[in-house]
C-alpha positions as a Markdown table, in Angstrom:
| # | Residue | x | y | z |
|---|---|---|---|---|
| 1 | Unk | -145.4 | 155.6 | 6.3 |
| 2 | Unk | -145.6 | 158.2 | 8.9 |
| 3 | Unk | -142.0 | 160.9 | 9.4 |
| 4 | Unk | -142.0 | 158.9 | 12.8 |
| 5 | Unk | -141.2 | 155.5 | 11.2 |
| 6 | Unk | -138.9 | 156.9 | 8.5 |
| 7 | Unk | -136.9 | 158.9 | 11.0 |
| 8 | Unk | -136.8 | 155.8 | 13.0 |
| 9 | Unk | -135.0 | 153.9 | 10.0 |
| 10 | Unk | -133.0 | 156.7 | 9.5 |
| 11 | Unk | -131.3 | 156.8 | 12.9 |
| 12 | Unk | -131.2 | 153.0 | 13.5 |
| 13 | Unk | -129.3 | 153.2 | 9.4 |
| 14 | Unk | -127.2 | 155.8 | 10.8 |
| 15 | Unk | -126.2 | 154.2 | 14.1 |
| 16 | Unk | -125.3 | 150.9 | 12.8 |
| 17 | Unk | -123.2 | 152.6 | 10.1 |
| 18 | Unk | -121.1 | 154.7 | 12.7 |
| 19 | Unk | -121.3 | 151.1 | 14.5 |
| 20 | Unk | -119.2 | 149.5 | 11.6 |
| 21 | Unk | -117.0 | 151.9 | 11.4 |
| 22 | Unk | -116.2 | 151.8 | 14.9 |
| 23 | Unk | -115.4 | 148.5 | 15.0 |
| 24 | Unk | -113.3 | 148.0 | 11.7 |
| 25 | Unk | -111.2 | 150.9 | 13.3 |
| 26 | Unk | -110.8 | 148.8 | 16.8 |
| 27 | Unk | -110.5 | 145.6 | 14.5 |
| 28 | Unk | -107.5 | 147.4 | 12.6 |
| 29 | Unk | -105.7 | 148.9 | 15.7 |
| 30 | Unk | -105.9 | 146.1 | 18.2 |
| 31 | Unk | -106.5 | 142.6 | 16.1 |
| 32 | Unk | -104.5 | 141.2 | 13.6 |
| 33 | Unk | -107.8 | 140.3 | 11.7 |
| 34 | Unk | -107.1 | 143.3 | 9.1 |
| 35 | Unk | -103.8 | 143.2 | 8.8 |
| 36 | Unk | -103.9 | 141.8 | 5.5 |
| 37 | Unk | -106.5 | 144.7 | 4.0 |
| 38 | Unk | -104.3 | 147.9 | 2.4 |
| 39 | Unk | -104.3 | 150.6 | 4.7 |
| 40 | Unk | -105.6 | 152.7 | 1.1 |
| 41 | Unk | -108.3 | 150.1 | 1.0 |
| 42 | Unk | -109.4 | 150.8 | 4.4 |
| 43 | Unk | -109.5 | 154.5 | 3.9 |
| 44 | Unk | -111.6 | 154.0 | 1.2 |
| 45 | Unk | -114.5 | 151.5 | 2.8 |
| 46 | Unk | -114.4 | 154.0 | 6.0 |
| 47 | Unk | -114.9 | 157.4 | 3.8 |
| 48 | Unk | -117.5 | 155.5 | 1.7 |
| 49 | Unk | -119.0 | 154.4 | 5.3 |
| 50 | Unk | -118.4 | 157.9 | 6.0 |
| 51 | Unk | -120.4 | 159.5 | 3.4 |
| 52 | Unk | -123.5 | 157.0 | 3.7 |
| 53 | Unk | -123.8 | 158.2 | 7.4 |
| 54 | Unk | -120.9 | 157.0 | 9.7 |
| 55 | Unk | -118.7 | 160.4 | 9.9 |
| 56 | Unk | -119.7 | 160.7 | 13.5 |
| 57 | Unk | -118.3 | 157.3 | 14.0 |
| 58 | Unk | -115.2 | 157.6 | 12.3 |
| 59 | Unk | -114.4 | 160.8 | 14.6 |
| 60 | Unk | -115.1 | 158.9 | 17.5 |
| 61 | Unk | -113.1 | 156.2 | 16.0 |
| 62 | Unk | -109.9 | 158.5 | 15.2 |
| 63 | Unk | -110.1 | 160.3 | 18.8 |
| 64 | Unk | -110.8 | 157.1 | 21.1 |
| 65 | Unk | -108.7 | 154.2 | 19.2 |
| 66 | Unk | -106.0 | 156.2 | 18.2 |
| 67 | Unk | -106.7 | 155.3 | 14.1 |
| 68 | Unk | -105.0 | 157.6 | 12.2 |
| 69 | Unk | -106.1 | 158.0 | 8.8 |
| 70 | Unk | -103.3 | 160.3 | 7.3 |
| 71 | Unk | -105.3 | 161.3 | 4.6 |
| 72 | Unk | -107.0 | 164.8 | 3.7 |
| 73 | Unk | -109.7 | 163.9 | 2.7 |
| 74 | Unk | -111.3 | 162.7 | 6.0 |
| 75 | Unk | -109.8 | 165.9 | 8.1 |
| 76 | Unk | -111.1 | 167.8 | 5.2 |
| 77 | Unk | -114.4 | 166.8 | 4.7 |
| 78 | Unk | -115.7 | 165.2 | 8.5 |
| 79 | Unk | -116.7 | 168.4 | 9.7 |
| 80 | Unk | -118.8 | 169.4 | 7.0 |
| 81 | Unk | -120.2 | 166.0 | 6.3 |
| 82 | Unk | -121.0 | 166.4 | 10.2 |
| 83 | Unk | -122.8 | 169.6 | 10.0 |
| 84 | Unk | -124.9 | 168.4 | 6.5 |
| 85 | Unk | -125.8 | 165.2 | 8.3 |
| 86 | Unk | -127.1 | 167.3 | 11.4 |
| 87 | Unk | -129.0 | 169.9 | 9.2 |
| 88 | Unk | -130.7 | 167.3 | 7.6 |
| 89 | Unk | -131.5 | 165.8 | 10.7 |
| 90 | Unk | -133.1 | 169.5 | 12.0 |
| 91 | Unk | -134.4 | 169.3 | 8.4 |
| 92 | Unk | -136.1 | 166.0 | 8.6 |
| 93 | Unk | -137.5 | 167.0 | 12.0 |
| 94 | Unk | -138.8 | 170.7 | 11.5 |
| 95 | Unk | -140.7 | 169.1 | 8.5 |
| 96 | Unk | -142.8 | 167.0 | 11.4 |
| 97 | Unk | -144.3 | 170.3 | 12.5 |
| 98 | Unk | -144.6 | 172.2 | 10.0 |
């Protein structure tokens, strides 16, 4: 495989994580289809979401639907899980061309 294809399955991996975080957000603020999942439980499955590639989504998620995780450990660690997944990104890229 070619950086093209890999960086290819690495953005469309990305993108569908910070898809599903998204939407389990919008599903717990405006359904009633999560209501019965503990609010802990949640905060877990989105920081594990989070960590695989989906940070960018659950900032999105916490600024446009309102979610509010009241936790630490997401206001503590989405900015710098930002800036790794960005670096490797420039990483992955600047490795093309070099």
């Amino acid at each position: 495989m070619d950086i093209v294809n890999i960086i290819s399955i690495v953005v469309g991996v990305v993108l569908a994580l910070n898809i599903l975080t998204i939407s389990l957000m919008w599903l717990r603020f405006h359904t009633r289809i999560l209501d019965k999942v503990n609010e802990k439980t949640l905060n877990i499955i989105l920081f594990v979401l989070g960590m695989l590639g989906g940070f960018i989504g659950i900032f999105i998620g916490i600024e446009t639907v309102g979610y509010d995780t009241e936790n630490r450990l997401f206001g503590k660690w989405l900015k710098r899980v930002v800036v790794l997944e960005i670096a490797i990104a420039v990483c992955i890229i600047a490795s093309q061309y070099m």
